[in-house]
N, C-alpha and C positions, 0 to 999 in steps of 0.2 A: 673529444676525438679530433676534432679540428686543431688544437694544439699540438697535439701528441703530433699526428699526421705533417701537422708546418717544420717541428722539430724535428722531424723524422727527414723528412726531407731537404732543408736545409746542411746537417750533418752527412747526410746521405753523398749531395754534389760537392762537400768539403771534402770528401775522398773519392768520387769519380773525377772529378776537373784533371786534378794530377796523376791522378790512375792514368787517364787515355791521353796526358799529355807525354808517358813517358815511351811513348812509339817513337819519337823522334829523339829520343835520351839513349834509346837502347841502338840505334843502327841508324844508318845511313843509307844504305842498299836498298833500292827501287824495287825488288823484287819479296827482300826480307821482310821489309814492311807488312804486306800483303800476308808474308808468312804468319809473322807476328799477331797481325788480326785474326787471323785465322784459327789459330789457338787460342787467343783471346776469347773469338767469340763461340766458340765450340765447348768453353766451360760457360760461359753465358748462356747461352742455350740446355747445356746439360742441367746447368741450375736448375732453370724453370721447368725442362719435362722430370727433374727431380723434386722437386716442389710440388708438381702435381701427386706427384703416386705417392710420396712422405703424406700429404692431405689425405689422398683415399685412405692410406695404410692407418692413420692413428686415427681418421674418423671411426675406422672397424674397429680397430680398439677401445676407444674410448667415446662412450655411448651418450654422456651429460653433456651440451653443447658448447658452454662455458670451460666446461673443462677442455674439451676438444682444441680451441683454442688456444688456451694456456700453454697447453703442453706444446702444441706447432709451433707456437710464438718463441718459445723458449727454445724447443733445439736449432730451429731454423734462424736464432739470434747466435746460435755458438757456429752453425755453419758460416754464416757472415762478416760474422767477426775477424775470425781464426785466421782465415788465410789471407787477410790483411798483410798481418804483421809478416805472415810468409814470405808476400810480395815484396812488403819493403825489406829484409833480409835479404833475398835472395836478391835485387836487383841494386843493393845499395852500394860495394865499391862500383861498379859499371855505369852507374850515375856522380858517385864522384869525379873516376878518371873522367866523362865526359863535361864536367862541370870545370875539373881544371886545365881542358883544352877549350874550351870556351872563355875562361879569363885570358888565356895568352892570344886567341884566334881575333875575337870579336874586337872592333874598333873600340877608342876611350873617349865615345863622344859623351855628353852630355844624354840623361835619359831622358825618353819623349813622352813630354807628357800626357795625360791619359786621353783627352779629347783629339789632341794631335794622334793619338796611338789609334784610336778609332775611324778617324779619315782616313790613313794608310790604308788600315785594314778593310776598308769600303773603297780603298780606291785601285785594291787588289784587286785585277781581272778576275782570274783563277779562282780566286778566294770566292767571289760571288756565284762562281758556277757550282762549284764543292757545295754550300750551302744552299744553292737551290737545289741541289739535284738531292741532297742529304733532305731538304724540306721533304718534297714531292717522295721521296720514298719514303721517309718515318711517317708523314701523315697517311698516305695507303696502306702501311701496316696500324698503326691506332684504332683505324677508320675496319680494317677489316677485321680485326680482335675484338673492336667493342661492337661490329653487326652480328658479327658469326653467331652467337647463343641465340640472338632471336631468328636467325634467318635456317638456325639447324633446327628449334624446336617449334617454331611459327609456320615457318613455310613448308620444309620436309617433313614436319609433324614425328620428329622424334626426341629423344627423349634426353637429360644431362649428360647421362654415362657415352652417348653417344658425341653430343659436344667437345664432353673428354678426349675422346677419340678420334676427333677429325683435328684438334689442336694439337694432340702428340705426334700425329701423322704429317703435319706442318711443319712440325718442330723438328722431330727426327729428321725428315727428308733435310732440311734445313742445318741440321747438325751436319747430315753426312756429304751434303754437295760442298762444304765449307774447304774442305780439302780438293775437292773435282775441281773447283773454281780458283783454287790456289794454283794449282800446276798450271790449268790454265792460262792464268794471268801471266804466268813464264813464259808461256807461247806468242801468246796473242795480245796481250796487255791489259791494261784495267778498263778500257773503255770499251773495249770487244766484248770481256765477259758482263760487263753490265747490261751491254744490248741484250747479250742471248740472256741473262736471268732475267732481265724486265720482261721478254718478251714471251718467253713462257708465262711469267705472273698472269702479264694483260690475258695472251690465250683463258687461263683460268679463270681469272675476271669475270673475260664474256661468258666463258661456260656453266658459272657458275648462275650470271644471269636468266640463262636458257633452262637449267637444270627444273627438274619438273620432281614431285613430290612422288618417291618411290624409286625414285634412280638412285639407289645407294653406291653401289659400283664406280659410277662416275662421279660422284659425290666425293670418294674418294680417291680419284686416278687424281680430278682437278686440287684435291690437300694437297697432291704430291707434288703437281706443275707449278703449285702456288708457293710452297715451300722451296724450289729451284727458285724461284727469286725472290722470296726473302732471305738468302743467305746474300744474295750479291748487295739485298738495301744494305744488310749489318755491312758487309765486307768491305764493299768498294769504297764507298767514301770517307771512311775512317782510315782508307790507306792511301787517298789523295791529299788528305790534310797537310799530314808531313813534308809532302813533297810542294807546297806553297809556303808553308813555312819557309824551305829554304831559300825558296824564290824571295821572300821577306827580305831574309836576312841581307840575302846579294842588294836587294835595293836599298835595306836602311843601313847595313851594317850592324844590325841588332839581332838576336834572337828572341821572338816576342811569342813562344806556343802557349801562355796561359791566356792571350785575348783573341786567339784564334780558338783553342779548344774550347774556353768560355762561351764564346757562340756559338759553336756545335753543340752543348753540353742543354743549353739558352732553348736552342729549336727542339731538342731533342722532346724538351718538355711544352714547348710548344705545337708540338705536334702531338703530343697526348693527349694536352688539353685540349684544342680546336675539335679533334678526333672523336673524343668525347663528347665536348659541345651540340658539334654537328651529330650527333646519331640522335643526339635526346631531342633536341629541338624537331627534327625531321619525323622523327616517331610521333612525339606531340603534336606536331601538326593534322597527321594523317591519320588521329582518331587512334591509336594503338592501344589495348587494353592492357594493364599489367594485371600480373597475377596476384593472386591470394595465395599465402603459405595453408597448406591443408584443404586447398579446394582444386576441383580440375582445371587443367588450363584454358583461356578463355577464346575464343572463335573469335580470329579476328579480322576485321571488316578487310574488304579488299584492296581500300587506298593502306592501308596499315602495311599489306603483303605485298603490296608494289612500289613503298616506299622501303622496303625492310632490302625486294630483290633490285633497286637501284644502290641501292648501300653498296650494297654487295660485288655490284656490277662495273656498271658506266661510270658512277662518280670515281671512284679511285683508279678507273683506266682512265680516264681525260686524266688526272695528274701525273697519274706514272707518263704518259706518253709529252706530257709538258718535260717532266726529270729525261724522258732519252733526247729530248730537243738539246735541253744543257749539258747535258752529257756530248754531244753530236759537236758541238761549239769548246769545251773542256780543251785548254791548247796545251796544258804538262805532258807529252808523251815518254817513253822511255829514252830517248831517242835527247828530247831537251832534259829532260831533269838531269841527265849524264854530261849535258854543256852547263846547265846552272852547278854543277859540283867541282868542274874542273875551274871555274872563275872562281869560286869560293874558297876551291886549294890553292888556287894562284895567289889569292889576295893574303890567306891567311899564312903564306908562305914566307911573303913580303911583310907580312907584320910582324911575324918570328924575324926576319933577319933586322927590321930596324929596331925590334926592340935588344 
């Protein structure tokens, strides 16, 4: 399983890396970007709450638990697959033309080499804010997907189907604010709407903290506060990256998106794993009972239930609230990224006429 699972993933970021590095292949426009994620991440998200009900729907069906499997495994490998190849059709002359205005644009220095490429890319202001702030939100959403199941059916004493239910209601809201947060970012820019969607999160955060065993209603008002800002984690920092790229470019003269996207790509997984880390170890500590298949659920001690509603709570608002600090600090506004493009046209202008 451990093999399969390494090979799985492995292949898995050999088609994400350039997946999410072709945001900057596809457009140039400070605005479109944003657009771009946003449809990006709206089938992202459809995936997963489609993911979920394909599960419920063929478990009903299919009653042997190995087979149950089989069969998920299998259509859910042709859904994955499939529009792959889509992607690369449908965006491949759009990626040439932009590939052969990058041969004539881009300087004919010598390539930097790899270590040298990593100090740049560490010595990029911008860049370290993107990535913290992209940190501090992926790991408040890890941290809150891998508490949620114990803190809906430990603490609120209810049941999976119900679990189900507060995760689609995350997801959906999440789905549908992806485009509210788009027009948005028209108005007001990326760093506006990132305050307003973290800051409903945290609100949720705390209330979820507070939240008392039988308060269903609110249970779910706060799915919904909390899903307004998980669309801005997905959104926002995936449509800053681009826009430090080109900051890159103006300072080396190079375009380098595969070691910038590589480390977004890098934390991404790093924040799942830490996310995970930290739930297990914090449960383990505080005495948490797990259950038996086929037996009732087990009553669990009170340090168990006060480390399950810090999960929940405080710890992933002190991070979100470190991510709106670098966010607060984030100096790409619309304003410069429209002065880093006119120096880039300038230069590239100048290296058309001498060549």
């Amino acid at each position: 399983y451990v093999l399969i699972s390494i090979c799985f993933n492995n292949f898995y970021t050999a088609v994400n890396l350039p997946y999410t590095a072709l945001t900057p292949e596809l457009t140039q426009d400070y605005d479109e970007r944003t657009s771009l994620n946003s449809f990006r991440f709206t089938f992202s998200i459809s995936g997963s709450i489609l993911s979920l009900g394909l599960a419920l729907l063929i478990f009903s069906w299919v009653k042997q638990p190995v087979q149950q499997y089989l069969v998920l495994g299998g259509i859910t490998a042709l859904l994955s697959v499939l529009p792959i190849y889509w992607c690369v059709i449908g965006v491949w002359k759009r990626v040439q033309q932009t590939e052969r205005l990058r041969q004539v644009n881009t300087t004919n220095e010598a390539p930097i080499p790899y270590l040298e490429q990593l100090k740049i890319a560490f010595s990029n202001q911008p860049f370290l804010y993107v990535i913290g702030i992209y940190l501090c939100s992926w790991l408040a959403v890890q941290n809150t997907v891998a508490i949620i199941p114990y803190f809906v059916k430990s603490w609120m004493g209810l049941t999976n189907q119900d679990f189900t239910k507060v995760v689609i209601a995350v997801q959906v809201t999440a789905l549908l604010m992806l485009f509210v947060w788009n027009g948005a970012c028209r108005r007001v820019g990326k760093k506006a709407v990132y305050f307003m969607g973290m800051s409903l999160w945290i609100m949720a955060e705390i209330g979820l903290f507070f939240l008392q065993p039988g308060q269903i209603s609110q249970m779910y008002i706060l799915a919904v506060m909390a899903g307004c800002g998980v669309s801005t984690a997905y959104l926002i920092p995936w449509s800053m990256i681009p826009d430090v790229i080109e900051l890159d470019e103006l300072q080396t003269g190079q375009r380098r998106e595969g070691i910038f996207y590589g480390f977004m790509v890098l934390l991404q997984k790093v924040g799942l794993a830490f996310g995970l880390f930290l739930v297990g170890q914090a449960l383990q500590i505080s005495g948490f009972i797990a259950s038996i298949p086929g037996q009732p659920e087990p009553t669990q001690p009170t340090s168990a239930l006060n480390a399950i509603r810090w999960l929940i709570g405080p710890i992933p608002t002190i991070v979100l609230i470190i991510g709106l600090i670098l966010a607060y600090f984030y100096p790409i506004t619309r304003e410069v990224h429209a002065e880093i493009l006119l120096k880039l046209n300038e230069r590239h202008k100048a290296a058309r006429e001498q060549g």
